[in-house]
C-alpha beads as a LAMMPS data file, in Angstrom:
LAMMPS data file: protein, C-alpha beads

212 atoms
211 bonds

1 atom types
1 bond types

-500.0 500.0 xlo xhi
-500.0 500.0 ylo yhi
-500.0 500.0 zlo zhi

Masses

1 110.0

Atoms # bond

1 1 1 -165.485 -439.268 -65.837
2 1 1 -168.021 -440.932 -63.350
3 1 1 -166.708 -443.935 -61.087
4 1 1 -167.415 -446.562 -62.815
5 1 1 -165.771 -445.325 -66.218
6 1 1 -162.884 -444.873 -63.559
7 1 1 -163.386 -448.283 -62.702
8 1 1 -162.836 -449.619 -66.115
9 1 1 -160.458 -448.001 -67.255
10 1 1 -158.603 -449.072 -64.208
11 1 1 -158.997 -452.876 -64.350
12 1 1 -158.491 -452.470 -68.477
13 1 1 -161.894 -452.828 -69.632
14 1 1 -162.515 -449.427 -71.053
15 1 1 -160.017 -447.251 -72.493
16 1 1 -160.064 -443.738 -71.005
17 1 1 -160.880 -441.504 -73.711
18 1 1 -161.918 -438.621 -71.697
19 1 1 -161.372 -434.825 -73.324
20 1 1 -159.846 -432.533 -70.408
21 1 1 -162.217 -429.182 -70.708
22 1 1 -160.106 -427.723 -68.388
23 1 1 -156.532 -427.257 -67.515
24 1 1 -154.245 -425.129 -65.362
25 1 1 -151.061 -424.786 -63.107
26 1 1 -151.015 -424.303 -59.546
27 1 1 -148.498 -421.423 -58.217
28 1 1 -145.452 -424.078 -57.570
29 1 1 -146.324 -426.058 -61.460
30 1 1 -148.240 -428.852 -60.359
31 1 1 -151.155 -429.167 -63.012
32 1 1 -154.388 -429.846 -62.476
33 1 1 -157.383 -430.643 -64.576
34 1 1 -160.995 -430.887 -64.627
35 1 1 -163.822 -431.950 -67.206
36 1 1 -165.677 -428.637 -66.241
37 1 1 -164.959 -425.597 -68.463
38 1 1 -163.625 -423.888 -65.798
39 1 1 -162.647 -424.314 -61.834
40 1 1 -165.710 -423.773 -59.780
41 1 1 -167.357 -425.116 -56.160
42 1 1 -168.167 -428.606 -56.545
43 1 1 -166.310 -429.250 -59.674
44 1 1 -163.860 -431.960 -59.744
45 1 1 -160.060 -431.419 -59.711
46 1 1 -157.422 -434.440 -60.352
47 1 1 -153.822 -433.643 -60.556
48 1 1 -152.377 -434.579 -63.769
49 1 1 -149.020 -436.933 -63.395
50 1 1 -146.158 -437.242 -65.528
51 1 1 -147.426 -440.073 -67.268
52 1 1 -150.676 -438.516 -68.008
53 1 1 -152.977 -440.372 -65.099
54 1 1 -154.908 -438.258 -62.661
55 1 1 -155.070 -438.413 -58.764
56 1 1 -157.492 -436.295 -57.161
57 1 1 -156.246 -433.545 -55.823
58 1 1 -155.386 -434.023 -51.957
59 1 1 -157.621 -431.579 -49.024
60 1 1 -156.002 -428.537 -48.768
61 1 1 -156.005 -424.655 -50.003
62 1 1 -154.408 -423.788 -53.471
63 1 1 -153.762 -420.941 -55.404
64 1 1 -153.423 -420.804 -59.562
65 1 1 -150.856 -419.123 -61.370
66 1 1 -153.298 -416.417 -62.014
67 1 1 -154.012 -415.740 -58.203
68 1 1 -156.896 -417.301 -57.815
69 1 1 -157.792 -419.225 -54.531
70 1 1 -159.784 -422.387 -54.092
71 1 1 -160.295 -424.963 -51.394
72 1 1 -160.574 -428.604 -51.734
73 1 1 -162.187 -429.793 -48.523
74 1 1 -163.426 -433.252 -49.721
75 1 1 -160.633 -435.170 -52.141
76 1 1 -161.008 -434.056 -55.238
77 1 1 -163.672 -431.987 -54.738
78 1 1 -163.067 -428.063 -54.541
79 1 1 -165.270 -426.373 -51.950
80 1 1 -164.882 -422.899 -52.243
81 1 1 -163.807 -420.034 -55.198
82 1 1 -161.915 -417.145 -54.065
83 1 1 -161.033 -415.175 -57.381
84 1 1 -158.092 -412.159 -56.954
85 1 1 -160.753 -410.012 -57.316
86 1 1 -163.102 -411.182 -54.396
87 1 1 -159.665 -411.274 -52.787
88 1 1 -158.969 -407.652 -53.524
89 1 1 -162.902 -406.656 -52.240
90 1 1 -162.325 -408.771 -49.334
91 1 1 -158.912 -406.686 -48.738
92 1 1 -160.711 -403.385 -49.371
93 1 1 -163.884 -404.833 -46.372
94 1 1 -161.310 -405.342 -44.265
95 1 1 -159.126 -402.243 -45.015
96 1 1 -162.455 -400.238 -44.591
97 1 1 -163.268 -402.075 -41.378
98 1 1 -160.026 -401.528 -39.862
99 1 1 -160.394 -397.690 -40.567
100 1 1 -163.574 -397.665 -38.893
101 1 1 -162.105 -399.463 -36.182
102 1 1 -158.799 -396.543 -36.174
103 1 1 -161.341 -393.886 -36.265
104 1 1 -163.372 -395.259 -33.708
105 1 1 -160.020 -395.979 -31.821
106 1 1 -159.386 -392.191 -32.003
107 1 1 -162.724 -390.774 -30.872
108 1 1 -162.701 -392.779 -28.075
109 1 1 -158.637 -391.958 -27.485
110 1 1 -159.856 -388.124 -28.116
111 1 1 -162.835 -388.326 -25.641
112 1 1 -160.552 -389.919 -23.246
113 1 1 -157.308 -387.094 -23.988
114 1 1 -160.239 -384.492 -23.212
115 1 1 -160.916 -385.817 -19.722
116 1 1 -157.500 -386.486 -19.167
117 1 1 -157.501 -382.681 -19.808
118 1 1 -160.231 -382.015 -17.196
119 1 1 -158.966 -383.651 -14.552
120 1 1 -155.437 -381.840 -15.233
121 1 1 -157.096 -379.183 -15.377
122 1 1 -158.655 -379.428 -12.098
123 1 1 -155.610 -380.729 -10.335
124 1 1 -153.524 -377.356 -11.647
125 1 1 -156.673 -375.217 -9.897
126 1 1 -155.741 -377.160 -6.908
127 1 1 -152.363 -376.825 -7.203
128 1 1 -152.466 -373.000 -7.837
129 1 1 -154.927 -372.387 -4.593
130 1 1 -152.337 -374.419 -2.613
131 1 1 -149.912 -372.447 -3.268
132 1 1 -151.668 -369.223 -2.887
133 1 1 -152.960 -370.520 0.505
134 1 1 -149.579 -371.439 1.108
135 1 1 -148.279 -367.929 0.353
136 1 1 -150.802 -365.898 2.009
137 1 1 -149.848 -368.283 5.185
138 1 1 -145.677 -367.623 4.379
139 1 1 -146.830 -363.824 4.800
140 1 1 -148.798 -363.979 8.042
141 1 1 -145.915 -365.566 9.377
142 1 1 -143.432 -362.969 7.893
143 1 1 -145.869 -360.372 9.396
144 1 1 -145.643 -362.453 12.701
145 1 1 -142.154 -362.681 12.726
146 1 1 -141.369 -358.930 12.096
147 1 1 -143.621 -357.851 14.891
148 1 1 -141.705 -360.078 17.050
149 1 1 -138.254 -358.732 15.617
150 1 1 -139.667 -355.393 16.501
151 1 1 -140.907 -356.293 19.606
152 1 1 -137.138 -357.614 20.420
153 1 1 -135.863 -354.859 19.278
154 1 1 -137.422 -352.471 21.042
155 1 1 -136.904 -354.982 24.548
156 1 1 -132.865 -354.699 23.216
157 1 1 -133.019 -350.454 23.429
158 1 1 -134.829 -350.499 26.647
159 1 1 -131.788 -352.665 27.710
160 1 1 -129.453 -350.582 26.468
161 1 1 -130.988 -347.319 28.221
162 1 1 -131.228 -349.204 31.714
163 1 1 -127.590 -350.461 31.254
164 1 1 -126.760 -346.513 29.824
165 1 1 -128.584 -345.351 33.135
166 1 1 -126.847 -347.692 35.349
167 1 1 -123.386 -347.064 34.585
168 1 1 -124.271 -343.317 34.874
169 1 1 -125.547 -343.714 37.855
170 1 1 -122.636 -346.075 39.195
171 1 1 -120.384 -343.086 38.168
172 1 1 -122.054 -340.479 39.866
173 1 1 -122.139 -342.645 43.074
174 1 1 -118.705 -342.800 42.622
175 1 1 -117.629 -339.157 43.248
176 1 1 -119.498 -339.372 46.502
177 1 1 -117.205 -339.998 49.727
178 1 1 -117.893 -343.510 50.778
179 1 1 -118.432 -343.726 54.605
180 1 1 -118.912 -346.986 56.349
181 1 1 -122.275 -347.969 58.650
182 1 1 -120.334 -347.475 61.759
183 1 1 -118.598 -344.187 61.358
184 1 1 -121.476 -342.327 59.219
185 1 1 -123.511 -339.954 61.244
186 1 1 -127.315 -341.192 61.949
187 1 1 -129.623 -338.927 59.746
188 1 1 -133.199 -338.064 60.023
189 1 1 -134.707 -340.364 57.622
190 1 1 -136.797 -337.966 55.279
191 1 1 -140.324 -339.992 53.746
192 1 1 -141.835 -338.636 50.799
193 1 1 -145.148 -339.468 49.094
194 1 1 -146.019 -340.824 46.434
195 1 1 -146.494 -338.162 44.274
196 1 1 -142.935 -336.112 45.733
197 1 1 -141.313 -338.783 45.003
198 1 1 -142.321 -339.257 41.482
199 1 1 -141.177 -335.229 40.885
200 1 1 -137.210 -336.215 42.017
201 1 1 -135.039 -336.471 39.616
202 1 1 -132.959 -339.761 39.132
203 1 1 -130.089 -339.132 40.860
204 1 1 -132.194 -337.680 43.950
205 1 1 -134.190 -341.220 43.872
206 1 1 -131.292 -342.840 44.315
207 1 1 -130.051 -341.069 47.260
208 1 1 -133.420 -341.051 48.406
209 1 1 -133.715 -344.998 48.030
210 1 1 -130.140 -344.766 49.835
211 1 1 -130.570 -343.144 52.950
212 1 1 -133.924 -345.002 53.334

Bonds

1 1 1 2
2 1 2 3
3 1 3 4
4 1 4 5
5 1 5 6
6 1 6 7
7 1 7 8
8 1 8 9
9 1 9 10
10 1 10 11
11 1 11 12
12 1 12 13
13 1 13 14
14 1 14 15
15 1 15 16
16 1 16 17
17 1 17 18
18 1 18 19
19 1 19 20
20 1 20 21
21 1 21 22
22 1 22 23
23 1 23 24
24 1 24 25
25 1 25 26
26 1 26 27
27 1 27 28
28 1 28 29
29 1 29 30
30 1 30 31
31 1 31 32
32 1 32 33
33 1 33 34
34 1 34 35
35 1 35 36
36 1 36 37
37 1 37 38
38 1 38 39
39 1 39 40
40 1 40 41
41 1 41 42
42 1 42 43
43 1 43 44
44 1 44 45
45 1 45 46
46 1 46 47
47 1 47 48
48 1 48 49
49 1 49 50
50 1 50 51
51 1 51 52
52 1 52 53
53 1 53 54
54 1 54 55
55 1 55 56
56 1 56 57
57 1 57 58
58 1 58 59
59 1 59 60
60 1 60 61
61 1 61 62
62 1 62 63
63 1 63 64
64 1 64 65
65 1 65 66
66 1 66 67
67 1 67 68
68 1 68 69
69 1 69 70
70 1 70 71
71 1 71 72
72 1 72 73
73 1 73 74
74 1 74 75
75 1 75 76
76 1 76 77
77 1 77 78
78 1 78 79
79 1 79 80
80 1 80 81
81 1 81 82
82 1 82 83
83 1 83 84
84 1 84 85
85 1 85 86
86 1 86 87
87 1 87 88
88 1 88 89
89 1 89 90
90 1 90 91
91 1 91 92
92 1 92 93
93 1 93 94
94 1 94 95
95 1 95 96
96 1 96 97
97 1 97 98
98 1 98 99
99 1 99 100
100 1 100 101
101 1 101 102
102 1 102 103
103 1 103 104
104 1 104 105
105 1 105 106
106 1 106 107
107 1 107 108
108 1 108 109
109 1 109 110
110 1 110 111
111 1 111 112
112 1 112 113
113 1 113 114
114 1 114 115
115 1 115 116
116 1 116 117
117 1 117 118
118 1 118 119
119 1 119 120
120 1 120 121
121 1 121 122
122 1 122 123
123 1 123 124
124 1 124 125
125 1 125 126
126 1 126 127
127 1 127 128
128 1 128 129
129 1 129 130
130 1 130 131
131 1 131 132
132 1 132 133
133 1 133 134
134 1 134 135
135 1 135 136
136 1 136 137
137 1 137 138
138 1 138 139
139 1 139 140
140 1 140 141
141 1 141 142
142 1 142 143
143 1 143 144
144 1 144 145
145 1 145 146
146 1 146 147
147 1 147 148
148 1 148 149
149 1 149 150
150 1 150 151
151 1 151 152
152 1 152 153
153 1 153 154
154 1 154 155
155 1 155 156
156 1 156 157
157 1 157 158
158 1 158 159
159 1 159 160
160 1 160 161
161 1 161 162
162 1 162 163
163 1 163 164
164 1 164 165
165 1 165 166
166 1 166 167
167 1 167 168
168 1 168 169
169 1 169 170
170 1 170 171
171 1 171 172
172 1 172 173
173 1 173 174
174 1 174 175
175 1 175 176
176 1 176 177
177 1 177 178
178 1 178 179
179 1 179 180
180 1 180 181
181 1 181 182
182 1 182 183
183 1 183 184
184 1 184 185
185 1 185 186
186 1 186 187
187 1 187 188
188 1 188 189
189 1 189 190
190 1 190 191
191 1 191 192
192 1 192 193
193 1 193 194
194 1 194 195
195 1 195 196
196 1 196 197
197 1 197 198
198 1 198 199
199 1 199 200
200 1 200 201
201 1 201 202
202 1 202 203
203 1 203 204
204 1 204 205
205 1 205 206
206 1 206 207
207 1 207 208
208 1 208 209
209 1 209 210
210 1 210 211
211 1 211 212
């Protein structure tokens, strides 16, 4: 019906004889109608009211009973078709382009776990030559430190053999009549070389480094 049937029918000229071609629900009832065969861009839409007038149907998005989408942009005017199965092919684009998106995702998230794995790698090399380093270093000073202990040790028996040799000799001095400076008869004082002197015997140096 063009706008000037409309016109007439609405001030009661004309009588509206008009022949619906099509007819359908919307998902929540409402019914709408068209004189096209069949719901398509550019085709008018009215809603049809209780008592059988037509309003055109408001701007919006709507969806049939039979899942198919459509888009009224300019009153009564739809603007786009979406049938459910242009939905479904749009679903299955966009299902494929997220997949290329997760594989993409994981060749990049496997490039990047492989140099993650390099640079592990690289920092357990370092790791292990530290601690080699570190151990050859713990020996040295092991090595170090048992020279020492020997070195100390063998200072410790030297000790002990001067200390032996002292108290012998403090014993052996002891059996020997002590005489004071005053009453003890002067002596010729006996010097010996180098040499004789090294061929005495210990107690003999000491009486030697006595009376001398």
């Amino acid at each position: 019906m063009d706008l000037k049937t409309r016109i007439r029918v609405a001030l009661g000229i004309e009588e509206e004889n008009t022949q619906l071609a099509y007819e359908g629900k919307l998902a929540d009832g409402t019914i709408v109608v068209s004189d096209a065969d069949a719901l398509a861009e550019g085709v008018a839409v009215n809603v049809l009211v209780e008592d059988g007038t037509q309003i055109p149907l408001p701007v919006g998005e709507y969806e049939l009973e039979d899942g198919t989408k459509f888009v009224v942009e300019e009153e009564g005017i739809i603007a786009s078709m979406e049938t459910e199965a242009e939905e479904e092919e749009d679903d299955m684009k966009k299902d494929e382009e997220e997949y290329e998106e997760e594989v993409e995702m994981s060749e990049e998230n496997a490039q990047l776990f492989a140099e993650i794995g390099g640079v592990v790698k690289e920092l357990l090399e370092e790791v292990k030559n530290d601690i080699s380093r570190l151990n050859a270093e713990l020996d040295e000073l092991r090595g170090e430190n048992l020279a020492k202990d020997e070195n100390i040790a063998e200072l410790q028996d030297e000790n002990t053999e001067l200390s032996k040799q002292v108290i012998e000799l403090g014993s052996e001095a002891a059996d020997v009549p002590v005489e004071t400076k005053k009453f003890k008869k002067e002596t010729t004082k006996v010097v010996l070389s180098k040499a004789e002197y090294n061929k005495l015997s210990k107690k003999e140096k000491f009486y030697y480094n006595l009376n001398n």
